[in-house]
SEPADO-886862 format. One line per field, with one value per residue (C-alpha): x negated, y, z; chain; residue in one letter; residue number from 1. Coordinates in steps of 0.05 Angstrom, whole numbers, plus 5000, padded with zeros to 4 digits. Layout:
<pts>
u	c(X, ...)
v	c(Y, ...)
w	c(Z, ...)
c	c(A, ...)
r	c(A, ...)
k	c(NUM, ...)
</pts>
This chain:
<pts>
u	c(4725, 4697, 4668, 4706, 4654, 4644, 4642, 4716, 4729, 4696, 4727, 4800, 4785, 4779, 4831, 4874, 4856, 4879, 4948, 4972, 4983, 5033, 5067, 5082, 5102, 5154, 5174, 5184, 5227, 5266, 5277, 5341, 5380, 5370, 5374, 5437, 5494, 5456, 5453, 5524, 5552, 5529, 5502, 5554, 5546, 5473, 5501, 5576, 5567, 5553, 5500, 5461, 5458, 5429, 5376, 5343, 5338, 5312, 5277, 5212, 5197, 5188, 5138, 5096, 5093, 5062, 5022, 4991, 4979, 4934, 4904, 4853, 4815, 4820, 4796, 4737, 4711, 4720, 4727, 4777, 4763, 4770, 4832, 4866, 4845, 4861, 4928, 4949, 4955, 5002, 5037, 5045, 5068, 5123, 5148, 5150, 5183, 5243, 5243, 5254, 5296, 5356, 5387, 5395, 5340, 5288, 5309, 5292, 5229, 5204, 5222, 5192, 5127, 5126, 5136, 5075, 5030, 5049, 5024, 4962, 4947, 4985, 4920, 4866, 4891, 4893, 4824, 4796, 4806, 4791, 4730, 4699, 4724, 4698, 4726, 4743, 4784, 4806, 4870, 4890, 4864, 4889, 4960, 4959, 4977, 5045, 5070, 5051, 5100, 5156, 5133, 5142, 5214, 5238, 5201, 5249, 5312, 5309, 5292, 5343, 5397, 5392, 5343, 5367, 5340, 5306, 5269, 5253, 5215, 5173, 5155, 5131, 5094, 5056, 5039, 5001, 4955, 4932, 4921, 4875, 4842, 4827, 4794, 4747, 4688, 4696, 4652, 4668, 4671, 4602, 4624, 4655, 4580, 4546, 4584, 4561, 4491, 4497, 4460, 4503, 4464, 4492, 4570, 4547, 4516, 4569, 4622, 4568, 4590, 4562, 4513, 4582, 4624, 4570, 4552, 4560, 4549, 4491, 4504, 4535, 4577, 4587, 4516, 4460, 4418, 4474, 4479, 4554, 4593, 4643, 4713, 4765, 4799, 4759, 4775, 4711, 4727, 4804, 4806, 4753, 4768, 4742, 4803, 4856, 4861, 4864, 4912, 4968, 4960, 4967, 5018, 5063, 5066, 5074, 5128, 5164, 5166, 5210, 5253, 5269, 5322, 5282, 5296, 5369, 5374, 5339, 5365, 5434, 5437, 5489, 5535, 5526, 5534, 5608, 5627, 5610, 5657, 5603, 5642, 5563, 5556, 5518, 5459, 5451, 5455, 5408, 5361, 5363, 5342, 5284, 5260, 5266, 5228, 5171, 5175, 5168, 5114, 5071, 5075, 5047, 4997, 4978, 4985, 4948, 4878, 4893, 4950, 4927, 4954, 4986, 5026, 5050, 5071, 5101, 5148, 5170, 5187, 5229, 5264, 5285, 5311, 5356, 5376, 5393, 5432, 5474, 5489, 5515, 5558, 5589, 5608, 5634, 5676, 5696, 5707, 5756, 5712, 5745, 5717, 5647, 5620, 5644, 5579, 5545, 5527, 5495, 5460, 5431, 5411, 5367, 5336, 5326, 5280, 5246, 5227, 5207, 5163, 5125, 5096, 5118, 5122, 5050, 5004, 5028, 4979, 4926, 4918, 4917, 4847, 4818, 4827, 4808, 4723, 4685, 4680, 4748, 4778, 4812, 4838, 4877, 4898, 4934, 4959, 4981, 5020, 5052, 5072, 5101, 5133, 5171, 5195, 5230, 5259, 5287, 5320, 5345, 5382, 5407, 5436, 5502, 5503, 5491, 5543, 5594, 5573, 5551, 5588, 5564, 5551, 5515, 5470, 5444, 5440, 5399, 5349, 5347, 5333, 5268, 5254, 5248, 5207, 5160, 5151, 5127, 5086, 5051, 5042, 5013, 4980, 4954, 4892, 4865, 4828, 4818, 4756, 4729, 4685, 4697, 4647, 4669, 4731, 4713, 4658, 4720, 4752, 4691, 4677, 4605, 4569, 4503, 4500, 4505, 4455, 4461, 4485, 4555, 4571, 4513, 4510, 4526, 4577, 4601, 4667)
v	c(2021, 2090, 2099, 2152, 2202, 2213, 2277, 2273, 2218, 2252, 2322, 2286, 2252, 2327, 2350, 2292, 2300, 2381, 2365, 2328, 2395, 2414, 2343, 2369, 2441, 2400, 2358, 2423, 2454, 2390, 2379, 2423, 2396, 2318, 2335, 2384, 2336, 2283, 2325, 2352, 2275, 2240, 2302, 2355, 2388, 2422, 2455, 2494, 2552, 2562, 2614, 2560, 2521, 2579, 2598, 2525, 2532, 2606, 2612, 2562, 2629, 2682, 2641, 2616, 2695, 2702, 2641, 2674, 2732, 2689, 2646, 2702, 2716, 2641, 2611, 2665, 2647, 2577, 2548, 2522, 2449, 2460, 2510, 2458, 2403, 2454, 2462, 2388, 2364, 2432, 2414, 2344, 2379, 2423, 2360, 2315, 2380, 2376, 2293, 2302, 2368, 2364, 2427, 2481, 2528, 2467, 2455, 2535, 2527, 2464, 2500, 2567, 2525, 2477, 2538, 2571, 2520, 2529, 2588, 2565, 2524, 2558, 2593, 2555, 2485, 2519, 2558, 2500, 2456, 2511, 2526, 2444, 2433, 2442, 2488, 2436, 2399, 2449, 2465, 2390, 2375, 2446, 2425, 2367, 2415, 2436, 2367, 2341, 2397, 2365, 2292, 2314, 2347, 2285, 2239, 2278, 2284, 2202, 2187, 2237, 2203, 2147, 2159, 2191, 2267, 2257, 2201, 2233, 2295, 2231, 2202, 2267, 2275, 2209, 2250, 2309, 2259, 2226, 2296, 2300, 2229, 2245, 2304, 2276, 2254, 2317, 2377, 2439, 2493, 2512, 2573, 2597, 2562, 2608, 2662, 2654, 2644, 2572, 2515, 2486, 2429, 2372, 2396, 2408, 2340, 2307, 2331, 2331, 2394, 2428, 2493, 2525, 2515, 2537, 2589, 2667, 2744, 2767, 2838, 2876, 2925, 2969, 2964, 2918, 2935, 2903, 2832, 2838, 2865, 2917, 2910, 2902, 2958, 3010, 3064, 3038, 2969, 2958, 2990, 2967, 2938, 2876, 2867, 2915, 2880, 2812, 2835, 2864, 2802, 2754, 2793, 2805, 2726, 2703, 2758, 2731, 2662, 2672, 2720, 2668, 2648, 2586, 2578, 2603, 2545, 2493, 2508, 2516, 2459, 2428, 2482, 2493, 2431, 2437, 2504, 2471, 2415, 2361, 2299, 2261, 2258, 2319, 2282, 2245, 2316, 2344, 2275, 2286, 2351, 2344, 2284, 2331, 2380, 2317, 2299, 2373, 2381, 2316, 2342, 2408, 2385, 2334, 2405, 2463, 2443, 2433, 2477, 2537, 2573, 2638, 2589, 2544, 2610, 2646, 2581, 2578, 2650, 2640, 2570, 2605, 2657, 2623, 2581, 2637, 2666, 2603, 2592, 2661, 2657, 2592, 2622, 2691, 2654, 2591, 2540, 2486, 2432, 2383, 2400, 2390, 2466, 2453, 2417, 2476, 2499, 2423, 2428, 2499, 2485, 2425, 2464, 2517, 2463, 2431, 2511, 2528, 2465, 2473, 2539, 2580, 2522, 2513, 2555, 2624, 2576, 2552, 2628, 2650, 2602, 2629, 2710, 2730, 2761, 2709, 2751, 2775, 2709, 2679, 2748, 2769, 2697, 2700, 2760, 2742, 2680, 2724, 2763, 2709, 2679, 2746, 2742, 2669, 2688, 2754, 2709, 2658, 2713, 2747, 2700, 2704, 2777, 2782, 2741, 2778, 2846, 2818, 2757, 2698, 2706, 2775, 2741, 2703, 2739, 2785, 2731, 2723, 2798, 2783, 2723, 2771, 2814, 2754, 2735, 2810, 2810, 2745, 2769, 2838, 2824, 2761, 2734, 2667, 2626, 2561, 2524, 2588, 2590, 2634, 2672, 2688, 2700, 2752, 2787, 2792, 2825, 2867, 2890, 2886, 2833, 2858, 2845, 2763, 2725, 2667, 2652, 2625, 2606, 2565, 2517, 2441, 2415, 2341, 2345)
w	c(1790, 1801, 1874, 1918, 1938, 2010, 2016, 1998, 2056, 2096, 2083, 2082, 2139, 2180, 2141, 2161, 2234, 2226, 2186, 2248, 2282, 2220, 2228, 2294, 2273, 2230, 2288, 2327, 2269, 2254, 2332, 2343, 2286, 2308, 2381, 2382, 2362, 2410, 2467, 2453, 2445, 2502, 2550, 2540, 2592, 2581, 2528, 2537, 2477, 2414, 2426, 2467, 2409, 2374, 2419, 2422, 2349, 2340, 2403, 2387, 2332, 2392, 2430, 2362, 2350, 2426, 2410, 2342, 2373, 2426, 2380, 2337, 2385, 2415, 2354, 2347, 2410, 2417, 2346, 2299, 2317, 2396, 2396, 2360, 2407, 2466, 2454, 2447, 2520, 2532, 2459, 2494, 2569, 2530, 2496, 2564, 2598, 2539, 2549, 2623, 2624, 2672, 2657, 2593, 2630, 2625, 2556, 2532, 2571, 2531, 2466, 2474, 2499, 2432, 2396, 2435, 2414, 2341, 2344, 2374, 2320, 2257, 2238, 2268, 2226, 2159, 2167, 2193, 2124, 2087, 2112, 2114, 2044, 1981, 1936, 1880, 1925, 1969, 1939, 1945, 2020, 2035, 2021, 2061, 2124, 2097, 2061, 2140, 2153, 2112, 2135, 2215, 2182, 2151, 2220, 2266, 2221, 2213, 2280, 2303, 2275, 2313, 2378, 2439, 2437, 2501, 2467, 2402, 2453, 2482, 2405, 2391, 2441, 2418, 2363, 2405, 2436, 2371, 2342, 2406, 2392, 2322, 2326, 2375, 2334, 2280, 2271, 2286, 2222, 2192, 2177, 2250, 2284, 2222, 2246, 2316, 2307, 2316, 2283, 2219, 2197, 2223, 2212, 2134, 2133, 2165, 2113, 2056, 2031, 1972, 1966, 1929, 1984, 2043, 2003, 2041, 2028, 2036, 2071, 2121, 2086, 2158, 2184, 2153, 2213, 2277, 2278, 2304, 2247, 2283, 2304, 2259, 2287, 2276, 2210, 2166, 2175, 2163, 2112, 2079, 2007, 2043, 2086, 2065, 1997, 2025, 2083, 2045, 1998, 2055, 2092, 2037, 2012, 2079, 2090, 2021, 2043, 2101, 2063, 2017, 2059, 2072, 2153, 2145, 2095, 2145, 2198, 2182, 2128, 2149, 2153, 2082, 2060, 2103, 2067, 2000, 2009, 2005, 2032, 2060, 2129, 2157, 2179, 2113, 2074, 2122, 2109, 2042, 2043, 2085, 2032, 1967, 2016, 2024, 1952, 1926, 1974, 1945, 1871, 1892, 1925, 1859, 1820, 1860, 1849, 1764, 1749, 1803, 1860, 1820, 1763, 1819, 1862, 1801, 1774, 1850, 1857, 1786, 1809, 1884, 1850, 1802, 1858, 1903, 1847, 1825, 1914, 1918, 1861, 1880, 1945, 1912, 1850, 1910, 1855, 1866, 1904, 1868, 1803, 1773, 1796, 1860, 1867, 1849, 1926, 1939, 1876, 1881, 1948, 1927, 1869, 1916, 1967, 1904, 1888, 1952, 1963, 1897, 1917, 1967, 2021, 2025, 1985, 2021, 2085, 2044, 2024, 2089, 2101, 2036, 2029, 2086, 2093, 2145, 2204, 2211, 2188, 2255, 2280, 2199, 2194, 2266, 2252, 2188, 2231, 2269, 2210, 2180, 2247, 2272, 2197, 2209, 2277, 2236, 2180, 2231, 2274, 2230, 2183, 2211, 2224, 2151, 2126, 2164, 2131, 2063, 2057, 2046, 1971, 1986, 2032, 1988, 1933, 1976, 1987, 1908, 1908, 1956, 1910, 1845, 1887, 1905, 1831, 1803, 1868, 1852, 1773, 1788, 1850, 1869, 1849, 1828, 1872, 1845, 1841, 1883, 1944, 1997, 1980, 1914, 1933, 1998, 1937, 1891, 1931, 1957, 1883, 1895, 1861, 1861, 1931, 1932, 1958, 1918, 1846, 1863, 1797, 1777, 1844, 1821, 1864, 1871, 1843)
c	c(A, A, A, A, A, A, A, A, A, A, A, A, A, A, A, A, A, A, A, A, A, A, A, A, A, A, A, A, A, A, A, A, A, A, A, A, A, A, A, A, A, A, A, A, A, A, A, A, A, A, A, A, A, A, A, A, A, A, A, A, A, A, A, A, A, A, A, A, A, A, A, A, A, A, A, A, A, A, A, A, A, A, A, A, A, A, A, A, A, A, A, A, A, A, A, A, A, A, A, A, A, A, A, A, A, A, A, A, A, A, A, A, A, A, A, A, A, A, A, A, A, A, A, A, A, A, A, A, A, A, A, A, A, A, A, A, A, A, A, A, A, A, A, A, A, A, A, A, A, A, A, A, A, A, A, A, A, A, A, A, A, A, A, A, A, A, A, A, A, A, A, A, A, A, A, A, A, A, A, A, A, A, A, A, A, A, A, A, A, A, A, A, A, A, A, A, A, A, A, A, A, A, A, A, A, A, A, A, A, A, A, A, A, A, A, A, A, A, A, A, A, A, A, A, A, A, A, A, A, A, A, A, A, A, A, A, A, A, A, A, A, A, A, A, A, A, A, A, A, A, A, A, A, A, A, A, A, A, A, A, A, A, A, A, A, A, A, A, A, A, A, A, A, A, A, A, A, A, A, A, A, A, A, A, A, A, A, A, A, A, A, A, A, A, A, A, A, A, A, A, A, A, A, A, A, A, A, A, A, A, A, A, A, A, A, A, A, A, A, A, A, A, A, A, A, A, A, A, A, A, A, A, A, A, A, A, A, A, A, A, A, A, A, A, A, A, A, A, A, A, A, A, A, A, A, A, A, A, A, A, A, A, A, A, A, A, A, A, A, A, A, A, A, A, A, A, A, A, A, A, A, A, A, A, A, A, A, A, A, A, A, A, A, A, A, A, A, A, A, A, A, A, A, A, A, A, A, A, A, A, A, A, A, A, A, A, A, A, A, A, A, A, A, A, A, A, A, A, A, A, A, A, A, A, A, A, A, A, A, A, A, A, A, A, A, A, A, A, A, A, A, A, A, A, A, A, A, A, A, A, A, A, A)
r	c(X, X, X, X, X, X, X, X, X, X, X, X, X, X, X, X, X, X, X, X, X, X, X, X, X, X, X, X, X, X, X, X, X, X, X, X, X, X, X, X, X, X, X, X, X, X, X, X, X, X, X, X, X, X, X, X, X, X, X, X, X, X, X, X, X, X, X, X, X, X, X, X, X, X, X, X, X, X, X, X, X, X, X, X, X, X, X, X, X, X, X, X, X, X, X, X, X, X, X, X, X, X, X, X, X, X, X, X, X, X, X, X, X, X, X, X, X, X, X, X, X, X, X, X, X, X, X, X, X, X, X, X, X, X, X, X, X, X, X, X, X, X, X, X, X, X, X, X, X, X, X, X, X, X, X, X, X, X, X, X, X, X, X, X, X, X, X, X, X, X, X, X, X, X, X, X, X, X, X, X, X, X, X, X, X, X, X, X, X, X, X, X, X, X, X, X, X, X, X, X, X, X, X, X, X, X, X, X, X, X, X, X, X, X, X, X, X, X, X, X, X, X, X, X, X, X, X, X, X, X, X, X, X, X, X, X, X, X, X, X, X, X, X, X, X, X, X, X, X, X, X, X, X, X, X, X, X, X, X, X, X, X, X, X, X, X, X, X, X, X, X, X, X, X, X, X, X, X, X, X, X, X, X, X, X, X, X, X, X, X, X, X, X, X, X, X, X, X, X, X, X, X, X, X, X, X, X, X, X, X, X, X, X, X, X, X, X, X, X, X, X, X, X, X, X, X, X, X, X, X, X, X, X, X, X, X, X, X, X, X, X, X, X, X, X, X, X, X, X, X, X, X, X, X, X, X, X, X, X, X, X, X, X, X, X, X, X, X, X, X, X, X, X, X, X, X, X, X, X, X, X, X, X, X, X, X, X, X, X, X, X, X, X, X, X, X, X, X, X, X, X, X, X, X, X, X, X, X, X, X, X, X, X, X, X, X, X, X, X, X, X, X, X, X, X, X, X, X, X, X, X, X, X, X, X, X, X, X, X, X, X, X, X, X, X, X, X, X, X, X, X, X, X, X, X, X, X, X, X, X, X, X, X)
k	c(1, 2, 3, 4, 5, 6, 7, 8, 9, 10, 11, 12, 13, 14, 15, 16, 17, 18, 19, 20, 21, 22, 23, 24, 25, 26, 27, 28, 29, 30, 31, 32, 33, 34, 35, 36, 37, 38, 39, 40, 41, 42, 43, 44, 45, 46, 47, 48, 49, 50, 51, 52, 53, 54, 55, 56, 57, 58, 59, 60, 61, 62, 63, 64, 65, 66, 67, 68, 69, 70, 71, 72, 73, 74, 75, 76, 77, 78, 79, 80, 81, 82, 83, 84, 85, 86, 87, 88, 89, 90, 91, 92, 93, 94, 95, 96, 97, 98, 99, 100, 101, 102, 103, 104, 105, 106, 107, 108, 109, 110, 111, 112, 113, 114, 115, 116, 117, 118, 119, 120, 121, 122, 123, 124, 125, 126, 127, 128, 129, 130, 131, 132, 133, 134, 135, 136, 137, 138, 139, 140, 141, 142, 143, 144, 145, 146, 147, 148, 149, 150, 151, 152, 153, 154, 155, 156, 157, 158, 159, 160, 161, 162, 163, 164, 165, 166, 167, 168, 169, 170, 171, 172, 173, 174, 175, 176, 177, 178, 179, 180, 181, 182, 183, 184, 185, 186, 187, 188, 189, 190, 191, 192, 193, 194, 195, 196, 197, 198, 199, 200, 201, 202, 203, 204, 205, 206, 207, 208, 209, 210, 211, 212, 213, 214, 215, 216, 217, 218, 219, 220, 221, 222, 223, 224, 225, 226, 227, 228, 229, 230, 231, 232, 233, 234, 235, 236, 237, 238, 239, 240, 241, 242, 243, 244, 245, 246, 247, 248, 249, 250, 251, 252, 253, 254, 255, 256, 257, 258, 259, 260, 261, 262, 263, 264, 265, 266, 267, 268, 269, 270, 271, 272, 273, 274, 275, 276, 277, 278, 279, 280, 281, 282, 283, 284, 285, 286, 287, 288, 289, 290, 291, 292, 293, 294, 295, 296, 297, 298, 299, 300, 301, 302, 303, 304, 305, 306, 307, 308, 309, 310, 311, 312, 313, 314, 315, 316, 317, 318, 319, 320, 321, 322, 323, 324, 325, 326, 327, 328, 329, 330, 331, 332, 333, 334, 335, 336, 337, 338, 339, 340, 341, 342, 343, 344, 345, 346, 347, 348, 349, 350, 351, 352, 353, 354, 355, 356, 357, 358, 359, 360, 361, 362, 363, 364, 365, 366, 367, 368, 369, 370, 371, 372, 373, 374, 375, 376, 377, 378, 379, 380, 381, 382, 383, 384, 385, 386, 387, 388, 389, 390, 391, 392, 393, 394, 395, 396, 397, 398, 399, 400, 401, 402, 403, 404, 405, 406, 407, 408, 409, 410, 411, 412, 413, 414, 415, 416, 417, 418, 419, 420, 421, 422, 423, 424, 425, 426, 427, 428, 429, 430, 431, 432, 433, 434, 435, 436, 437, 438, 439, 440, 441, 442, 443, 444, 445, 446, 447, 448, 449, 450, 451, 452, 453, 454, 455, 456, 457, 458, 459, 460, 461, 462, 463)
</pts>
């Protein structure tokens, strides 16, 4: 039986610790769709319209985008390991405020705080693997974040269906206090204590991480001669082929992941599974869902690290597509619902969730911990949260609007239209990083590789 190396316990270990902030974010995005028929069947009163509903679904987006725009320069002060470990006693304060909430005020105010502290950690979690992995594994451990995602979906859809919704707030907050007990005994990112002058040793040691993945560039590309690289914001800098490159990369996949239609599709699930005709129960349909989101998730994270990130991203831009195309003409052509392409809504919308999962679900997140150049990591990968988080309060809002001007068909053949786009983005575009280290990746990037200060490609590792 071949020995597990330790490094890799080690490294899942952290990365384990880290993915129980995205189990959360998936509590926090599964919460509204357990907790609205509960609150509506046995405390009717908090809740009297429709647009109340929508607001305790949509509004956890507005204060995740307030929390990413907090959390750069949060992380690049404190740390990856303690932002995250910051935010869970206020994660666990907005979940106790929903639990005990008397009124619909209360209830907004829990929300907009649990979205707050996605923010908070949207970023930080994601960097924080990627930088304390190796990159032979990194694409596995990396994806670990998002299928936690799809776990904390499925927790709160299951325990939704049958747990009181002021309960299912207090088991979730259970979950922001072992994310803070975890995390205890971890180290803090080499690269972020690098970055800061600090001492790296014993966080390398502890994770046993290999010369290729610790490996850095050696220059200043704005100044050799200041230790502090300059701001980001400054002419030279951003636009720099350093971090433009990187940014509109970044930007633009986390951009086309929320214009997939994916949070119209989540969030109003069981709507669409009504105007298809589907004759399960709502919750079941939206259970199911959530499970082909969990399943889809676990191949792709088996996948990434053999078969690639740009394969994986392009057969899910394809697969979304079609699906987006086959949903939009099931509504437009309204076939009987008693015969077999009635089904065809149901069917395209799982195909669509297996699609998504595969590529688009996670890897547009592990991205956002690799691109980016070291010393403007934490403040492009918040922004690129809050990018991607204005983006899913946009699609969420507007999903109604848009079916009342486009139809429902147009709608979604709209989102197959961002889909296409998504797939010639990913083919002309982005690059591969598999089996890359950071460095490598910030010097392709750069376009300089004269100026490395180690031979990145010749470094054993221990994978």
């Amino acid at each position: 039986m071949a020995k597990i190396p330790t490094a890799f316990l080690k490294q899942l270990w952290l990365t384990f610790g880290a993915s129980l902030a995205f189990l959360i974010i998936g509590l926090v995005r599964g919460y509204s769709a357990s907790a609205i028929p509960s609150i509506e069947s046995l405390d009717a009163d908090l809740i009297q319209t429709s647009e109340q509903k929508s607001w305790i679904g949509a509004i956890p987006p507005l204060g995740a985008f307030l929390g990413s725009v907090c959390s750069g320069p949060l992380m690049q002060r404190t740390g990856r390991k303690r932002t995250l470990q910051m935010t869970a006693p206020l994660w666990a304060t907005s979940w106790l405020i929903l639990g005990f909430a008397p009124n619909f005020a209360l209830i907004l105010l829990g929300r907009i705080m649990s979205g707050l502290c996605v923010g908070f950690v949207l970023a930080p979690a994601q960097v924080y693997v990627s930088e304390c992995c190796d990159p032979e594994i990194r694409g596995r451990l990396g994806s670990l974040p998002t299928l936690s995602m799809s776990l904390g979906i499925l927790i709160s859809y299951v325990a939704g269906s049958w747990l009181y919704w002021r309960y299912l707030a207090f088991l979730s907050a259970i979950f922001c206090a072992a994310m803070f007990v975890v995390l205890l005994p971890l180290p803090e990112s080499p690269v972020w204590l690098n970055a800061r002058g600090l001492d790296s040793t014993a966080a390398v040691n502890w994770l046993h991480l290999s010369q290729h993945a610790i490996a850095t560039v050696k220059e200043n590309e704005y100044n050799e001669k200041v230790e502090e690289p300059k701001s980001l914001f400054t002419r030279e800098v951003f636009f720099s082929s350093a971090v433009i490159k990187p940014l509109i990369v970044g930007f633009a996949l986390l951009f086309f992941q929320q214009f997939s239609g994916i949070d119209a599709v989540i969030f109003f699930t069981v709507e669409i599974f009504q105007n298809a005709g589907s004759k399960l129960n709502a919750m079941t349909a939206t259970i199911i869902v959530g499970a082909v989101q969990l399943f889809s998730n676990g191949v792709s994270t088996l996948l990434v690290d053999r078969a690639g990130r740009r394969p994986l991203l392009l057969l899910s831009a394809v697969t979304m597509c079609a699906s987006m195309v086959g949903m939009g003409a099931a509504f437009y052509f309204e076939f009987e619902h008693t015969s077999l392409l009635g089904y065809l809504p149901i069917a395209s919308l799982v195909v669509f969730m297996l699609g998504f999962s595969l590529g688009f679900g996670g890897l547009p997140f592990l991205l956002l911990g690799e691109l980016f150049p070291t010393h403007y990591r934490s403040q492009l990968s918040a922004m690129g949260s809050a990018v991607n988080l204005i983006s899913m309060f946009t699609v969420i809002k507007s999903y109604h609007a848009l079916e009342h001007v486009l139809t429902s068909a147009g709608t979604f053949w709209m989102y197959s239209c961002f889909c296409a786009l998504a797939f010639f983005f990913v083919l002309f575009v982005v690059p591969e990083t598999k089996g890359k280290s950071l460095a490598e990746i910030e010097q392709h990037f750069r376009g300089k590789k004269e100026k490395e200060n180690v031979d990145l490609q010749t470094i054993k590792t221990k994978f």
